[in-house]
C-alpha positions in Angstrom: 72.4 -36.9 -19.0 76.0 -36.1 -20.2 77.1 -37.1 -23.3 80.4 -38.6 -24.7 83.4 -37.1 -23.7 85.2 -35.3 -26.1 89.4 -34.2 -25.8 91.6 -32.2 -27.3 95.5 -31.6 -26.5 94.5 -27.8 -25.3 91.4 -26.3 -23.8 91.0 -22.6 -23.4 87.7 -21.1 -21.4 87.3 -17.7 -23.2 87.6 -16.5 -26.4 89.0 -12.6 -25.7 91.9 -10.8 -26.6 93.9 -13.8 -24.9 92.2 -16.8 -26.4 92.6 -15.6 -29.8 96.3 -14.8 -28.6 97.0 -18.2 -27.6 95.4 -20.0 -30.4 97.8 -18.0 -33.0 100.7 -18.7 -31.0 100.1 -22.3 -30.6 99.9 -22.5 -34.2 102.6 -20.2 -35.2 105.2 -21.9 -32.6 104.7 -25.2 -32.9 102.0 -25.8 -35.8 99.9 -26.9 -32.8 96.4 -26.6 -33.9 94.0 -29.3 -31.4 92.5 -26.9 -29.3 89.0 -26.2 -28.3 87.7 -23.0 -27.2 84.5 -22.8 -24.8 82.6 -19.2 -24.5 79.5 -17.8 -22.6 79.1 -15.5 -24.9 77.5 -16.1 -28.4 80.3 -14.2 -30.1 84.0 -14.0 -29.6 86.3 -11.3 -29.1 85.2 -11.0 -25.3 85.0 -7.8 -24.1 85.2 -5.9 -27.3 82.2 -7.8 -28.4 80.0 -7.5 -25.3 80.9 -3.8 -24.0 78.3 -1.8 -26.7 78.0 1.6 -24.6 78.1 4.8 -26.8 81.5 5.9 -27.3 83.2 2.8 -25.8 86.8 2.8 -27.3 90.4 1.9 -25.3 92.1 4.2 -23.1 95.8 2.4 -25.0 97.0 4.0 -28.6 96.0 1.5 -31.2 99.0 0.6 -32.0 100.4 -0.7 -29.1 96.9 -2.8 -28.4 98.0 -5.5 -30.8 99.5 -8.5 -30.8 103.2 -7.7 -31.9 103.1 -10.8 -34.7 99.7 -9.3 -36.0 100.8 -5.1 -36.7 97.3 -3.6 -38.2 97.9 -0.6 -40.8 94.1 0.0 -40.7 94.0 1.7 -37.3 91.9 5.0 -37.7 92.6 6.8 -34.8 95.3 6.6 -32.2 92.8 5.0 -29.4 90.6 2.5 -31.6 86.7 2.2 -31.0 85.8 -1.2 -29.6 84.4 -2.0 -33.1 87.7 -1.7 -35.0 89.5 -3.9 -31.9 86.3 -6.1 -32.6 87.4 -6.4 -36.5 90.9 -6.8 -35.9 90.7 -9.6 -33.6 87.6 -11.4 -35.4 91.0 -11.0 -38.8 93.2 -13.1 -36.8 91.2 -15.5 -35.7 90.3 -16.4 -39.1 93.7 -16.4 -40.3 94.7 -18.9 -37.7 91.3 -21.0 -38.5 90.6 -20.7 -34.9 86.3 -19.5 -35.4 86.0 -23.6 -36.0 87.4 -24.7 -32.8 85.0 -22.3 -30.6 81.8 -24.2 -28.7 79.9 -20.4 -27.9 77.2 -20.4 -25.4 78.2 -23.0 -22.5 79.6 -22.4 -19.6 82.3 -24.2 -18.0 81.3 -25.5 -14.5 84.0 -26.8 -13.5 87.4 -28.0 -14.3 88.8 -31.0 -12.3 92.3 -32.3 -12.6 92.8 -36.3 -13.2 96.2 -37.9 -11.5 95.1 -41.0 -12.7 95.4 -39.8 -16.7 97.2 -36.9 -16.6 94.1 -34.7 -18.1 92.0 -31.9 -17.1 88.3 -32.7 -17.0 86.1 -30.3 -18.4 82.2 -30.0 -16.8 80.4 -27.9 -19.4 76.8 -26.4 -19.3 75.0 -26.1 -22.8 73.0 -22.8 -22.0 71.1 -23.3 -25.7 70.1 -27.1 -24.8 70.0 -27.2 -21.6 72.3 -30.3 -21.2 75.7 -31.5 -19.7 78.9 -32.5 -21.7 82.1 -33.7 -20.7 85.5 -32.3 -22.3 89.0 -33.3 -21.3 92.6 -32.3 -22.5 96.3 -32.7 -21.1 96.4 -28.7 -20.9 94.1 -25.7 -19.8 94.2 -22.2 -19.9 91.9 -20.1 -18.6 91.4 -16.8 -21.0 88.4 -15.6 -18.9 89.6 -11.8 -18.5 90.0 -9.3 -15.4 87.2 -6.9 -16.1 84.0 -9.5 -17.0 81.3 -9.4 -13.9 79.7 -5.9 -13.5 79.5 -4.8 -9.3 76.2 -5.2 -8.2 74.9 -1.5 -7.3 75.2 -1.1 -3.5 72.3 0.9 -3.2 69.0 -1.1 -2.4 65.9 -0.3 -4.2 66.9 -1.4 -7.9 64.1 -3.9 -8.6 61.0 -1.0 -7.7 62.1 1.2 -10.4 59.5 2.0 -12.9 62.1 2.3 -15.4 65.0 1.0 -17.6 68.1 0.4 -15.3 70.8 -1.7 -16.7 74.5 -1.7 -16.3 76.7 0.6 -19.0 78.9 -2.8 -19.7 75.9 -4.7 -20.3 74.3 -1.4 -22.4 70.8 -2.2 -23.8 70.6 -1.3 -27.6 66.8 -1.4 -27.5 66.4 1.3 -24.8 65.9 4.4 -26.6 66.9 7.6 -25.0 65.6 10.6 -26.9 64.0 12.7 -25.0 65.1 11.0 -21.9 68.6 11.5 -20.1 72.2 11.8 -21.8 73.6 14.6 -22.9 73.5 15.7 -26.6 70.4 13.3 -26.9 68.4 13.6 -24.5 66.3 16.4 -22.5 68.4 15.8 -19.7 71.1 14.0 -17.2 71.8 13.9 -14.2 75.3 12.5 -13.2 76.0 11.1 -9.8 79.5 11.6 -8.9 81.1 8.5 -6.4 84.5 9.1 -7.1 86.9 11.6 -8.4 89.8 10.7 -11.1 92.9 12.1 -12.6 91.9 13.6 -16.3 94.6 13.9 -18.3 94.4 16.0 -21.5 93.3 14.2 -24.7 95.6 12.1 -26.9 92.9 10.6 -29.3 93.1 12.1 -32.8 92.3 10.1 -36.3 95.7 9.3 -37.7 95.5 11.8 -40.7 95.8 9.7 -44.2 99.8 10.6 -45.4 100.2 8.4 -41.7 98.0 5.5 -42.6 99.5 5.7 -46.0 102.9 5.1 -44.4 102.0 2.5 -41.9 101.0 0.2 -45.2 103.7 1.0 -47.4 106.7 2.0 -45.6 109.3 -0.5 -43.9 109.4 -0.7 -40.3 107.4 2.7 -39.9 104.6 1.1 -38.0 106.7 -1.1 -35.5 108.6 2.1 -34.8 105.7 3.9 -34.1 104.4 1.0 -31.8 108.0 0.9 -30.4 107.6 4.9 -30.0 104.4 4.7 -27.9 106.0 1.9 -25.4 109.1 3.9 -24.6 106.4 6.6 -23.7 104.4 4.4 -21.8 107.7 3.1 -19.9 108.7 6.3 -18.8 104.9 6.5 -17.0 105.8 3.7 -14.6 108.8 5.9 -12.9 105.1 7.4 -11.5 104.3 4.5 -9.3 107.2 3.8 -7.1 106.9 5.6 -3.8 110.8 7.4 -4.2 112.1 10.8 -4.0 112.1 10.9 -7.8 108.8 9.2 -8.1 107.2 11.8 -5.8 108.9 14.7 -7.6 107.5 13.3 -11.0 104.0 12.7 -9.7 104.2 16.4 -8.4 104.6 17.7 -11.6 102.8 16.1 -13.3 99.6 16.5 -11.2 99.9 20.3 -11.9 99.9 20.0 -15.6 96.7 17.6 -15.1 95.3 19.7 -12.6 95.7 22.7 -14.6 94.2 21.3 -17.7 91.3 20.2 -15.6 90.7 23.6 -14.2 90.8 25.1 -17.5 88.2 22.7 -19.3 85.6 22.2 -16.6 83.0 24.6 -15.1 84.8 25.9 -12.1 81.4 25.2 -9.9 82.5 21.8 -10.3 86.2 22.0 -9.9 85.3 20.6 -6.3 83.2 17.7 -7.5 86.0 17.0 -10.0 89.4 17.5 -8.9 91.1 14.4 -6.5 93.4 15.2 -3.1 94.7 11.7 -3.5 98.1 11.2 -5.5 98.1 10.9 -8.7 99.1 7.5 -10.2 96.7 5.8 -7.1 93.7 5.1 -9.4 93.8 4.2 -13.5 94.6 7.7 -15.3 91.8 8.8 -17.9 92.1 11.0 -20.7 89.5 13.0 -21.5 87.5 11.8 -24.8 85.0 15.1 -24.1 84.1 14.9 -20.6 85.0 18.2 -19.3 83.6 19.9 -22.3 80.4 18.2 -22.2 79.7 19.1 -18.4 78.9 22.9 -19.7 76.0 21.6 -21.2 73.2 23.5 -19.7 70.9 20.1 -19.5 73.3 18.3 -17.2 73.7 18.4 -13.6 76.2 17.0 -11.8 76.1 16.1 -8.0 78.2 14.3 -5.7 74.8 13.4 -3.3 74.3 10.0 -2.2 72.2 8.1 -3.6 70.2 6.1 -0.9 67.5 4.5 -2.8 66.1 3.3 -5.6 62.5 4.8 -5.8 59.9 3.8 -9.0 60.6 7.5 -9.9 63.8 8.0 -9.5 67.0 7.9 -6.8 66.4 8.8 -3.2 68.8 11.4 -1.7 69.1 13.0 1.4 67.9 16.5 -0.1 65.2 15.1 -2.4 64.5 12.1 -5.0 66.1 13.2 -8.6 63.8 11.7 -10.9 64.5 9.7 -14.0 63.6 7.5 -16.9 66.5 5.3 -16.9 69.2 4.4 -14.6 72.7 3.6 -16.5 74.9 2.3 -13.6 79.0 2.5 -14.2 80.4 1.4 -10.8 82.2 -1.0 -12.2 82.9 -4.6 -12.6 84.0 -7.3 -9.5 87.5 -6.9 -9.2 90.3 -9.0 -7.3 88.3 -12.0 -8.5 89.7 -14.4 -10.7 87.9 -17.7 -12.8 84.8 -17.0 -10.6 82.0 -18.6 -11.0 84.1 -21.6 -12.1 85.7 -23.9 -9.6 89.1 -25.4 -10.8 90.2 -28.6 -8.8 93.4 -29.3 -8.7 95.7 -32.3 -7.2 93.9 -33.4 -3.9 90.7 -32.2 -4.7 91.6 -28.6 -3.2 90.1 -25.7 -5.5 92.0 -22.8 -6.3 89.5 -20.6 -4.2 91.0 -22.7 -1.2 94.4 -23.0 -2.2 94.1 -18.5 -2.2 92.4 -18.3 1.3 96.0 -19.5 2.3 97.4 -16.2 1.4 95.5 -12.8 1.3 93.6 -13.4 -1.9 94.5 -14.3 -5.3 98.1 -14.8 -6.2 100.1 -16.8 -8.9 103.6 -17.5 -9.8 104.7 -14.9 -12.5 101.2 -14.1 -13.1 99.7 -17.0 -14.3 100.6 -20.4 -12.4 99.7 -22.1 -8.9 101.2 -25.3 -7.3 98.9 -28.1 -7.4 97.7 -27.5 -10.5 99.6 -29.0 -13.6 99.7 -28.1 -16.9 97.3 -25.2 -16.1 97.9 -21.5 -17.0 95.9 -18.1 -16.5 96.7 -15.5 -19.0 96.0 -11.7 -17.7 95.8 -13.6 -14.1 96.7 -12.2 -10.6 98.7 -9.2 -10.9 99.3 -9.1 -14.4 97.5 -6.0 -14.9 99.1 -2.9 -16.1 98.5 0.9 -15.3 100.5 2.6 -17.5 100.7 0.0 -20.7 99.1 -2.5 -22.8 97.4 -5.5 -21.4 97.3 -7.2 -25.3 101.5 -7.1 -24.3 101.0 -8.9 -20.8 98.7 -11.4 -22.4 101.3 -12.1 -25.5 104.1 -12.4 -22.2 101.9 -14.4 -20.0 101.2 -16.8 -23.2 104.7 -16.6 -24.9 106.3 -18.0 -20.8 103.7 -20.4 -21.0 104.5 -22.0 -24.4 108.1 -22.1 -22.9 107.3 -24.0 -20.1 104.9 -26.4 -21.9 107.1 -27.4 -24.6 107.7 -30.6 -23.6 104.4 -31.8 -22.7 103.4 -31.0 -26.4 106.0 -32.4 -27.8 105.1 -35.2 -25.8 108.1 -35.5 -23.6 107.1 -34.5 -20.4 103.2 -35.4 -18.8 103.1 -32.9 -16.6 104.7 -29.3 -15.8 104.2 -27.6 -12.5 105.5 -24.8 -10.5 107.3 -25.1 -7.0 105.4 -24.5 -3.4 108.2 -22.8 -2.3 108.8 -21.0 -5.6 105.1 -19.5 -5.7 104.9 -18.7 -2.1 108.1 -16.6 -2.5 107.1 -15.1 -5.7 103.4 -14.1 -3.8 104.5 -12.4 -1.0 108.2 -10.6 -2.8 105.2 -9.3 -5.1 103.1 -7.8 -2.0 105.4 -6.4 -0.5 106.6 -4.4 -3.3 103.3 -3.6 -4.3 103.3 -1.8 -0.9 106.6 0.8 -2.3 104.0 2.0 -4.8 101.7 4.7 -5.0 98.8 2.0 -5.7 98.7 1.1 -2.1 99.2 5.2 -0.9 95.5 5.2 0.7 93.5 6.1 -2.2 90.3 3.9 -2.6 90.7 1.9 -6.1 89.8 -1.0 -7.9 93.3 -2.4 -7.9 93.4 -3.2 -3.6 90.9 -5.1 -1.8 90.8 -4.3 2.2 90.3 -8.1 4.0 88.0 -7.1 6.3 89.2 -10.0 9.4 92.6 -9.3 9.1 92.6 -5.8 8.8 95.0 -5.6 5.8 95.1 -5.5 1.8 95.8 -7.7 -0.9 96.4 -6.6 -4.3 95.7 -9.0 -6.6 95.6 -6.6 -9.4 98.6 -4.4 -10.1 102.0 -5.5 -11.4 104.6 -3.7 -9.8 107.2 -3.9 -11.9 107.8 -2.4 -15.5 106.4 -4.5 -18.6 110.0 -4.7 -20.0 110.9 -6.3 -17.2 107.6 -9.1 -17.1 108.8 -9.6 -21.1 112.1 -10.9 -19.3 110.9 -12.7 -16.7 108.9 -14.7 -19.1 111.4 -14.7 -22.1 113.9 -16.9 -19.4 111.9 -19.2 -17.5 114.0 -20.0 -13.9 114.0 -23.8 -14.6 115.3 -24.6 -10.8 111.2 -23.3 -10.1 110.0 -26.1 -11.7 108.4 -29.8 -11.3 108.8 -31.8 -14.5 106.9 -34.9 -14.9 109.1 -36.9 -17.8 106.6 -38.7 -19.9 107.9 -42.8 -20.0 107.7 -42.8 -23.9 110.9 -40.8 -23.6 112.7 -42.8 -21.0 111.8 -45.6 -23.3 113.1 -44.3 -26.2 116.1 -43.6 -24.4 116.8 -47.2 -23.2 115.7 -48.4 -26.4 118.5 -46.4 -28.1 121.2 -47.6 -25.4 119.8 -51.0 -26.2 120.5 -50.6 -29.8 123.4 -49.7 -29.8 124.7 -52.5 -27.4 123.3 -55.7 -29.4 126.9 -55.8 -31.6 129.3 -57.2 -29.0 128.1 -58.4 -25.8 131.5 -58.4 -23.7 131.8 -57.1 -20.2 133.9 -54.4 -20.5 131.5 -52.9 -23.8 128.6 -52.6 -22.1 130.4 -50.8 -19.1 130.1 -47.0 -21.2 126.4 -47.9 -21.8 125.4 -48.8 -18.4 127.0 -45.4 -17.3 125.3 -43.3 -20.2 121.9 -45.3 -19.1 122.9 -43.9 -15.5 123.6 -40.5 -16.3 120.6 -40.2 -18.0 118.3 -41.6 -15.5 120.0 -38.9 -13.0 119.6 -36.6 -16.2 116.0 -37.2 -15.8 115.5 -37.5 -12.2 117.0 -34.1 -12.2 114.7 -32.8 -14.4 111.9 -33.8 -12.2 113.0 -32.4 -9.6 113.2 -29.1 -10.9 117.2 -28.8 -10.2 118.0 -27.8 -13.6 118.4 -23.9 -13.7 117.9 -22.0 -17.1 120.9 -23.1 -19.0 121.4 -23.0 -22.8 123.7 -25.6 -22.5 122.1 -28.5 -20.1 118.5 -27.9 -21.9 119.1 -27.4 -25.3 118.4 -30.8 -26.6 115.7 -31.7 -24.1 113.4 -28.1 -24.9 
């Protein structure tokens, strides 16, 4: 039985990095604070609350993984642990108030859109209860994350093990491993190697104490310091284009890497270890002790396939390696987007239908389809990064979005929604650059997806351009690419105005300039509409 419906002016699924994002924005833009929040989990802070594995930290320098309104002078280390991202995002949501407008535990079933009202209609699972509840609300974001579903393990078998077996992002706390298989606690590991990756040399270090001292007390010193790190992390993308000077860079910088790995790992497993793909095709890592670690005379690391999962152990062709537990890191479902929740948008087509009309999952400047108004996903298609932050393509991707939606919260406009045209240009310009970069090279990644009918790839993940430039795209919205739906309290308070100001004299030739004002701003509106108004300070300065 579903119970009444509630609304708000803003619904968000997910409370991540990007929830938390968009709730302090909202507030700190336009003192906007009706918004509800609805989560699977039974804690915020998404991914840095439910990744627990033993040294799980980020792989992006503290200082740059922040929200650029929200600098944090107690970073400890240049790449944070997920528990200090954990406190630092838990800090802002409390300083926006934002922990009392989360609903934890439900899951959001589906999201329907409703011409009739202008609303999006919220079908929401109460795992705790049991039970159905309706929500609705004139604008939804989805802040569901890129990284959330672990694969399932493509090796059958997993349900007759005799053991623990569990996935490393969903890492069981309870599971004690003395005396069973990781290195430096345990008797024992085996590692099964799948893949190989680029492993750069470390750049984690605990920011020694005069720095921490100065990142409190001293103007300016931390925002240069972020500002620092991004110029460095700029320079990386020159690695991904598929030029002469992109190959030459790539070049040398795969002999420094290669070099350092050579020198750190055991040289029986330099074959194991070292890629002949190009470097820049897959995520680089750096090494946080890796290389070291595989000296350890209790680990043994093997590039065998694993066949099957036995009660004792895994199956391969040479013999069964046996085990106690079974940590499995291949990864999470990729080039999937909003899954397992259906969003249905004008004409009752969902967005997994509207995507099976191009190669796979797409969206205007990262975050916006046709067909479905007033509805943004932040981190969506393509908005990943592999060189930079994804905290700074969230802020982008939620800063555009408070741009466009201005004048539905203001109450101007009922609906905002992108161009046909405009997206299905924006989809396929984005391919086929994608395909003058070294992510699409050959190399077997997370970023490309192989469609398996057509023969071809789709890369859903991978922006292809620098982040400087997606901060400008979204800092100058292209008005022309837009469908405005002007709300009638506006035109009315327009007419009423005109109306106003025409009750003094009643003669012909006086009400001859109002009936052309009323006129020009019908056509004003009507323009509007129609998404003909480009991005011009001058035209839109009154009306956004």
């Amino acid at each position: 039985m579903l119970n009444k419906t509630t609304y708000s002016k803003v619904a968000c699924v997910g409370t991540g990095v990007s929830g938390i994002g968009l709730g302090a924005s909202l507030k700190r833009w336009y003192g906007e604070t009706d918004i509800k929040f609805f989560e699977r989990s039974n804690h915020p802070c998404g991914t840095w609350n439910i990744n627990r594995y033993p040294g799980c930290a980020c792989d992006v320098p503290s200082a740059l993984y922040s929200l650029s309104y929200e600098q944090n002078t107690d970073w400890s280390r240049v790449l944070p642990t997920n528990e200090e991202i954990e406190r630092y995002l838990l800090k802002i949501a409390t300083k926006y108030d934002l922990l009392p407008k989360m609903t934890f535990q439900v899951e959001v079933k589906e999201c329907r859109w409703i011409e009739e009202c202008n609303r999006w209609r919220l079908f929401i699972h109460d795992l705790v209860q049991d039970k159905e509840f309706i929500h609705e609300s004139s604008i939804l974001f989805s802040a569901a994350g890129q990284l959330v579903y672990p694969r399932e393990l493509d090796v059958p078998g997993v349900k007759s093990f005799k053991g623990d077996i569990f996935h490393s992002a969903r890492w069981r706390s309870d599971v004690r491993l003395e005396d069973k298989a990781i290195v430096n606690q345990t008797k024992s590991l085996t590692q099964i190697v799948r893949s190989k990756h680029w492993v750069f040399p470390p750049v984690d270090m605990p920011y020694p104490s005069w720095l921490r001292w100065a990142f409190k007390h001293v103007l300016l010193f931390l925002r240069l310091h972020r500002f620092q790190i991004f110029l460095l992390a700029e320079k990386d993308f020159q690695l991904f284009p598929m030029t002469k000077r992109g190959a030459q860079l790539r070049a040398s910088r795969r002999k420094a890497v290669e070099r350092y790995m050579r020198s750190t790992a055991p040289s029986k497993h330099h074959d194991l270890l070292i890629p002949d793909f190009d470097l820049g095709c897959k995520r680089r890592i750096f090494d946080c002790g890796y290389l070291k670690s595989l000296h350890a005379p209790n680990l043994v690391l093997t590039d065998r396939k694993a066949l099957e999962i036995v009660p004792e152990g895994v199956r391969t062709a040479t013999g069964i390696i046996k085990a106690d537990i079974i940590v499995m890191a291949n990864g999470f479902r990729t080039n999937e987007f909003i899954s397992p929740m259906v969003v249905t948008g004008r004409n009752g087509q969902t967005l997994t239908d509207h995507w099976k009309k191009f190669g796979g999952p797409e969206a205007y400047n990262c975050s916006v389809m046709n067909g479905f108004p007033n509805f943004f996903m932040i981190l969506g298609p393509n908005a990943a990064t592999g060189h930079t932050s994804a905290i700074m393509a969230s802020e982008n991707t939620i800063n555009y979005a408070l741009r466009i939606l201005k004048p539905v919260i203001s109450g101007d406009a009922t609906t905002v929604e992108i161009r046909e045209d405009a997206e299905v240009s924006y989809a396929y310009r984005m391919q086929e650059d994608m395909k003058k970069t070294v992510w699409n090279s050959g190399c077997q990644s997370w970023y490309v997806k192989v469609n398996d009918k057509e023969g071809g790839s789709w890369n859903a993940m991978s922006y292809p351009y620098s982040q400087a430039h997606f901060w400008y795209r979204s800092l100058f919205p292209v008005w022309k690419d837009w469908n405005i739906g002007v709300s009638m309290t506006f035109v009315s308070q327009v007419v009423g105005l005109i109306s106003m100001q025409g009750k003094t004299k009643r003669t012909y030739n006086q009400l001859i300039p109002h009936f052309l004002l009323l006129s020009a701003c019908l056509l004003f509106l009507g323009l509007i509409k129609r998404g003909a108004i480009a991005n011009s300070p001058e035209l839109t300065k009154g009306f956004y």
